[in-house]
N, C-alpha and C positions, 0 to 999 in steps of 0.2 A: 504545624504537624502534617507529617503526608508519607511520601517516602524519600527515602535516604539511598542513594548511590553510593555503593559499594567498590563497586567494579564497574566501567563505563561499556566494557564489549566493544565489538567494532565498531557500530555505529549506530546510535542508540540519540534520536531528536521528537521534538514534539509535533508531530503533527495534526493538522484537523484536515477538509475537506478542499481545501486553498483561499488566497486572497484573490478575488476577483475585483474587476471594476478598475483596475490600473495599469492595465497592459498596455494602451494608447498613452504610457507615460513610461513606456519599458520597464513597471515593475513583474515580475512574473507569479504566476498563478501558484505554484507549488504544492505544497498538500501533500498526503498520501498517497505513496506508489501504488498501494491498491487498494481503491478507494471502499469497493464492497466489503471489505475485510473490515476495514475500520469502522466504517456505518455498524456492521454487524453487532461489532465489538460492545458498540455503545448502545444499541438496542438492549442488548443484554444486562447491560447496567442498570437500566433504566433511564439513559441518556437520551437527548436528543441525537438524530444518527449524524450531526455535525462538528459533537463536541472532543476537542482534541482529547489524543492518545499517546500515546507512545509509540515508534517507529522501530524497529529491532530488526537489523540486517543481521544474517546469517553468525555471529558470533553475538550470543546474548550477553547481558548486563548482570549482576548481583543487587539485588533490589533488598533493602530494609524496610520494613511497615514500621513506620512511626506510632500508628493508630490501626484499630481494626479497621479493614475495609470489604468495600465487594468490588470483585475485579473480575472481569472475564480477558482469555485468549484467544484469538483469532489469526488467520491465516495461517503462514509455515509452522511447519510441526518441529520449533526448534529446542524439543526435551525436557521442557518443564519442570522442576521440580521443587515443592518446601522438604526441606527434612530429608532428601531422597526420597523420596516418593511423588511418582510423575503426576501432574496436574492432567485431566484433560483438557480439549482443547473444545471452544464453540459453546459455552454453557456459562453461568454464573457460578462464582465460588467466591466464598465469606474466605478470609485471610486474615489471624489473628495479630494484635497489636507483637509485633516481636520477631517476627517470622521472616524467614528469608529467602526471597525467589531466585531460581537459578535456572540458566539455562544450560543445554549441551550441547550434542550432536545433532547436526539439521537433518534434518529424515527428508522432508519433502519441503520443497520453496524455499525461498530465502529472505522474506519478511513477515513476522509477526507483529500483531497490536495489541498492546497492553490499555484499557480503560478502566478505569476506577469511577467506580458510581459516584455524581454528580460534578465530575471532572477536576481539571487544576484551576487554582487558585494564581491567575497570572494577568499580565496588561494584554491585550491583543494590540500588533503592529500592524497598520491599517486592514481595521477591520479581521485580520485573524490572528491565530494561534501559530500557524505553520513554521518553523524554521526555514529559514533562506540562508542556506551557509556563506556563500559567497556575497554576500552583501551582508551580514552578520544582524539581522534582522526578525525577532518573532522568537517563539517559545521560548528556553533561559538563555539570554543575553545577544540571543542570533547565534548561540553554538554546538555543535553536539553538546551531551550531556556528558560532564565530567566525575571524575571519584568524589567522593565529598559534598556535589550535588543535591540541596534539599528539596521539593519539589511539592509547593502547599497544595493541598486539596482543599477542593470547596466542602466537603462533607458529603454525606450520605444523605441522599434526596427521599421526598417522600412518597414519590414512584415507585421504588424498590422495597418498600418496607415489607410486603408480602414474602417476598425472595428472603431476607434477611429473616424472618420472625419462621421459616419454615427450614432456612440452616442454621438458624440458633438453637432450636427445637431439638434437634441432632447432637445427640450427648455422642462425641469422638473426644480419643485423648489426642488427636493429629491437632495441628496449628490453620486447619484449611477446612472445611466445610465445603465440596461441591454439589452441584444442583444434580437431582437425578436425572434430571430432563434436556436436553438439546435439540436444536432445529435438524428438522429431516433432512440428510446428506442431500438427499436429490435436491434443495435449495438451496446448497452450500457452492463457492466456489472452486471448481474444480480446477488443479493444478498435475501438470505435467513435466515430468522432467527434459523431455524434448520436446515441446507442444507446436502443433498444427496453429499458428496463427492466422484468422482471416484479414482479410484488407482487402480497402478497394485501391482502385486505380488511381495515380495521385494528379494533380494536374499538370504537371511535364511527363507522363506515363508517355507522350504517343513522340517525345523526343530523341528517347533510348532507341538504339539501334535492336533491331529485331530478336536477335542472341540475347540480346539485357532482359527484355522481355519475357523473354523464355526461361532465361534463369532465373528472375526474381520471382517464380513459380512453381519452378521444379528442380531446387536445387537447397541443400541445407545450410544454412549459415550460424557459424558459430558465435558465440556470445564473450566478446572478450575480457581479459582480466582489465584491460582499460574502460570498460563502462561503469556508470555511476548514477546518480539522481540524475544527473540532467539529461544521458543518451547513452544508450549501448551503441558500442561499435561492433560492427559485424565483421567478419570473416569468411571467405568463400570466393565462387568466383566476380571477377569485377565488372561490373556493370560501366557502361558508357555511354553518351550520346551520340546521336548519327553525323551529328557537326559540332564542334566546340563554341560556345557562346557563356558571352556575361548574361547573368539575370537580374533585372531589378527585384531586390530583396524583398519577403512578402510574408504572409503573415504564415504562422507556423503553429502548430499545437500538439498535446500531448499526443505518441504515436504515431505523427508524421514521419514517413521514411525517405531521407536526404540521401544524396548522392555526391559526396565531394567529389575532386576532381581523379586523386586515385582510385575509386571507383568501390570502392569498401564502404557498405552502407550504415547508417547513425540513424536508429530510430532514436527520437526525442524524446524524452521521459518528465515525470511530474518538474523538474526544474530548469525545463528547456526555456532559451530565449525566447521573445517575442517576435522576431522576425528572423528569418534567415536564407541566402542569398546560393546555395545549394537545390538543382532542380530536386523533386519531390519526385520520385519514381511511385510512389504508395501511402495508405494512411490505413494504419492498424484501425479496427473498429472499435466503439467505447465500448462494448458488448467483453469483449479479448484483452485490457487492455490489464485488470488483477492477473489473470492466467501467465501475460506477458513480465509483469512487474515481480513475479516470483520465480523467473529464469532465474536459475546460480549459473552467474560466468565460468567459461569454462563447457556448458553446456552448448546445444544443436536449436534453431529455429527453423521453423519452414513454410513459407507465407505461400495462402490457397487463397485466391480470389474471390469473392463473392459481391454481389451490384450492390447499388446505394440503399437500395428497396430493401433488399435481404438485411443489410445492414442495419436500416433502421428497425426494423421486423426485431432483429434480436435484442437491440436494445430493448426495447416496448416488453417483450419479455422479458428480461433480467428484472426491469424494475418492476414488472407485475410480481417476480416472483419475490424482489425485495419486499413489497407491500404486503402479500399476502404475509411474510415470515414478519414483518414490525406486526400486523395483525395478531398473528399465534402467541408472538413474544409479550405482547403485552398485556393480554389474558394473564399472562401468566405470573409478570412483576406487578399487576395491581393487587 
């Protein structure tokens, strides 16, 4: 018993945090496009912040509760609702046995995460949960999630039993119970429809011809309908190098920004290869990298430089500020 797929959406897979530890055998790390969304997600559960979820690109899924659960939403705001009436987003809510999730119209970003207290009930493929669509490997069977789709839960943990026994408490005749409480916005991941993304300098940066330079700076690039898990393709002007040369091929990670040879740049996304033989004009920061992963194609990027220093600087904050909200959160599910 767990939930039941209805409707698949456009692209609707399991993910957790990624497979690590196999890249030096070219398997790739994958996970969550944005990763804070998801951690959140399962905070809120009473999860650990590693335990898979659900992935929901821009057109959602039809979801059946087999069993009452407690689920929270995180990330894009893509219209929630049991019954017609909109779920909020960011908070715990009880979902009775029967009820049915739907989504709509994406308001802002284009990936939400769906968690259910105490997670699925599934094999991990080494060592994780993640789907890997192109190698057909992790969450159900290595593939999006299909109609018909059953999806066992592990049950309801005894973490959350606080959250639960105080939306149980809540006599509504709705199918949903949500929490009255949420994490303070200012700890939330902020999303932009055209967003300022930082990055530093990549290590062929000092290769590009001076103009490139200049452009990959001060100039906007679009997010094309050809990007996907593994890399956005950009659109705008074209970047070059000052003399044409082979690279030997080298290691690459999420947010790395390549430069093929027509000169239209490929940031790397959660299911990028492990090596790739395109110089690196840039590398998006880990700090930027949810804010990036909830671009809708079709949409504007525009990369502002900041040093290594600054860059680790913001990381150090984000996850103080994660810390402190698992802190708050969990006052609250015990």
């Amino acid at each position: 018993m767990g939930l039941k797929i209805l409707k698949p959406g456009l692209l609707t897979t399991i993910q957790d945090t990624g497979r690590y530890g196999f890249q030096k055998d070219g398997v790739i790390v994958s996970g969550a496009m944005d990763r804070v969304a998801l951690r959140l997600a399962n905070l809120l559960t009473g999860n650990q912040e590693d335990e898979a979820a659900l992935e929901i690109t821009l057109k959602g899924p039809e979801i059946f509760f087999q069993e009452d659960q407690l689920i929270s939403i995180t990330g894009a705001d893509l219209s929630p609702t049991i019954d017609n009436k909109k779920l909020k987003l960011w908070r715990p809510i009880f979902v009775k046995k029967g009820s049915v999730l739907k989504f709509g119209t994406p308001k802002l970003g284009c990936r939400t995460y769906l968690a259910v207290c105490g997670g699925f009930q599934l094999q991990k493929a080494l060592g994780s949960y993640s789907t890997y669509l192109r190698a057909g490997i992790g969450g159900m069977h290595g593939k999006a999630l299909q109609e018909g789709d059953n999806i066992p839960c592990k049950g309801i943990n005894v973490t959350a039993s606080s959250v639960l026994d105080e939306l149980n408490l809540k006599q509504t005749a709705d199918n949903f119970v949500q929490a009255s409480w949420a994490p303070d916005p200012a700890y939330l991941p902020s999303y932009e429809k055209d967003p300022v993304i930082r990055a530093v300098k990549g290590p062929e940066y000092e290769l590009f011809t001076a103009t490139s330079k200049s452009n990959i700076w001060n100039n906007i690039f679009q997010v094309t309908q050809q990007s996907d898990r593994m890399g956005y393709s950009l659109a705008g002007l074209a970047l070059a190098l000052e003399e044409a040369k082979e690279l030997v091929s080298s290691a690459v990670t999420f947010g790395t920004v390549q430069v093929p040879p027509q000169g239209q740049p490929i940031i790397l996304m959660a299911d990028h290869q492990t090596t790739g033989g395109y110089p690196r004009i840039a590398q998006v920061i880990t700090a930027d990298l949810p804010k990036l992963a909830q671009v809708v194609p079709g949409r504007g990027i525009r990369f502002t430089e900041v040093s290594i220093d600054e860059a680790q600087q913001l990381y150090l904050e984000q996850e103080h500020q994660l810390l402190q909200l698992k802190q708050s959160i969990q006052i609250k599910v015990k």
